[in-house]
C-alpha positions, -999 to +999 in steps of 0.1 A: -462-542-123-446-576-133-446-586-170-459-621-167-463-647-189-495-664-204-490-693-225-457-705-242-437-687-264-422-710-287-445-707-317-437-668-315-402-678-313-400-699-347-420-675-365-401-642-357-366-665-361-385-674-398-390-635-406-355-623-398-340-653-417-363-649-446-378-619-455-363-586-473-388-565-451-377-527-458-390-508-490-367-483-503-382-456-529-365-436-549-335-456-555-316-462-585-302-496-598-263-493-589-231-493-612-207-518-597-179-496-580-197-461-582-210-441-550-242-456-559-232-494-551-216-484-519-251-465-506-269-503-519-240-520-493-255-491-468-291-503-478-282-536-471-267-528-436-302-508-427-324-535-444-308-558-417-314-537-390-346-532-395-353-565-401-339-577-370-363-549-348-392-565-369-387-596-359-384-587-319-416-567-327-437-592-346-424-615-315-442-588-291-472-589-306-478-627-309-474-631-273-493-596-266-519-588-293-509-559-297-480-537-308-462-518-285-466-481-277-427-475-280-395-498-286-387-491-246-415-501-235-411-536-257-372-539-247-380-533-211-405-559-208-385-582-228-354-577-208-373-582-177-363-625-179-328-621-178-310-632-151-280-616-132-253-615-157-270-625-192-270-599-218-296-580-223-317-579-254-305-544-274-318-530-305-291-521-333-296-482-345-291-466-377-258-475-394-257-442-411-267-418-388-261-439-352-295-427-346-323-448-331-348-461-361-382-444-361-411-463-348-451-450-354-475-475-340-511-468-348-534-456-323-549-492-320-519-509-316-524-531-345-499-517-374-468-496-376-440-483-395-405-486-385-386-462-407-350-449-408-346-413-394-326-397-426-332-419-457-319-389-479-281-408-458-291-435-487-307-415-517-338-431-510-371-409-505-382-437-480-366-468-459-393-486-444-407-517-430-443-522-415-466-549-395-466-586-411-500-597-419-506-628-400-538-634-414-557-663-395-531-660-365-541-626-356-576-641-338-550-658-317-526-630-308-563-612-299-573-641-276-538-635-262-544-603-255-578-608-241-562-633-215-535-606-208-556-578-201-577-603-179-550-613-159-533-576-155-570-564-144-574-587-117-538-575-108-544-537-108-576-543-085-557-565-057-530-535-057-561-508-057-575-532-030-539-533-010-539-493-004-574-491+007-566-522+036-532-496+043-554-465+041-579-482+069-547-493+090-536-455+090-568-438+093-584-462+125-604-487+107-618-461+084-623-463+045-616-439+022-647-424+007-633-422-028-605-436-043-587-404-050-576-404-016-548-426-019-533-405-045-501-400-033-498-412-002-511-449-011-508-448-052-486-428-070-519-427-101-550-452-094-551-476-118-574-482-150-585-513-162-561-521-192-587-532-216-607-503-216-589-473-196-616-464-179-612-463-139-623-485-114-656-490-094-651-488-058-678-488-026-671-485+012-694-510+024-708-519+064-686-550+063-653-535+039-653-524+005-658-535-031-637-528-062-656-536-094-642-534-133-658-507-148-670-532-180-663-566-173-680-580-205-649-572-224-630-600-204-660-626-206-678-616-170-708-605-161-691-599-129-657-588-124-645-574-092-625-575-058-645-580-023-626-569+008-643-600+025-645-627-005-616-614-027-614-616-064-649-622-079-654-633-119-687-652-130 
């Protein structure tokens, strides 16, 4: 489905532009203070080169979850969405990789989305024990990266049931006016998976009716309903 966009981006913008200008994200353990002109100053100038790199994935990732809520679940899954607004021949939005190894960096999101670690895949390449960054604390601004996400999830829910709702009016097309009795039927002729709703995972509601069918979010409370669903004969429902 479409990535779309919510509200305006150009707070997110500054503030991610502020952290990869600013900060000295990564934490290196393990490391020795240098001798100007030994091996050991030359791994510090390799430091430097990762800190930068990491720094600049931060920044694209602290973007993400600003306009998201959330982190993502892998650094394709950010770069695709992000790369979804380019136009026919703009560069596309890439992410450097490990100047010592040329190996992609090492990203571990938490199972909530709401921290991570971005390491590099071999710091023993820079006589560290450890070359990390991890999530900024936003502090207050989280609540409004949450209400982001809330608005999100709303909007991609509604979206998910009007493509649920499309294969059941295509089902009844094929099948002479009938309904399917359940929605696993459309897998895959209709639907290559049925959808979930994106807030809680859990599947659909969904009722053949005398006059069509109703599709119905399985816990519309989480977006601020007490009713959330799709009507074959009134269409999207939220109150």
């Amino acid at each position: 489905m479409r990535h779309r966009r919510v509200v305006p981006v150009i707070l997110p913008i500054l503030l991610c532009l502020l952290i990869a200008l600013t900060s000295v994200p990564a934490r290196a353990h393990g490391q020795h203070e240098p001798t100007p002109g030994s091996a050991a100053s030359s791994t510090g100038a390799n430091i430097e080169r990762a800190v930068g790199a990491l720094g600049k994935i931060q920044a694209v990732l602290e973007f993400y979850y600003l306009d998201h809520g959330e982190y993502p679940d892998r650094l394709s899954t950010m770069i695709k969405q992000f790369n979804l607004g380019a136009g026919p021949g703009e560069p596309q939005l890439q992410l450097p990789t490990d100047p010592a190894t040329g190996r992609d960096f090492v990203y571990i999101p938490s199972s909530d989305h709401t921290r991570y670690r971005l390491r590099v895949p071999r710091p023993q390449s820079y006589g560290v024990d450890r070359l990390q960054v991890h999530q900024v604390n936003w502090a207050w601004m989280t609540r409004l990266a949450q209400a982001q996400k809330k608005r999100r999830d709303t909007v991609e829910c509604a979206e998910r049931m009007r493509v649920v709702a499309s294969a059941i009016n295509q089902y009844n097309r094929d099948h002479r006016n009938q309904f399917p009795e359940k929605l696993s039927q459309l897998v895959p002729r209709y639907l290559k998976v049925l959808p979930v709703c994106p807030a809680t995972g859990k599947p659909y509601f969904y009722q053949a009716t005398s006059r069509g069918f109703e599709i119905g979010c399985p816990n519309p409370s989480v977006h601020g309903f007490r009713i959330f669903g799709f009507s074959s004969t009134t269409g999207l429902e939220r109150h």
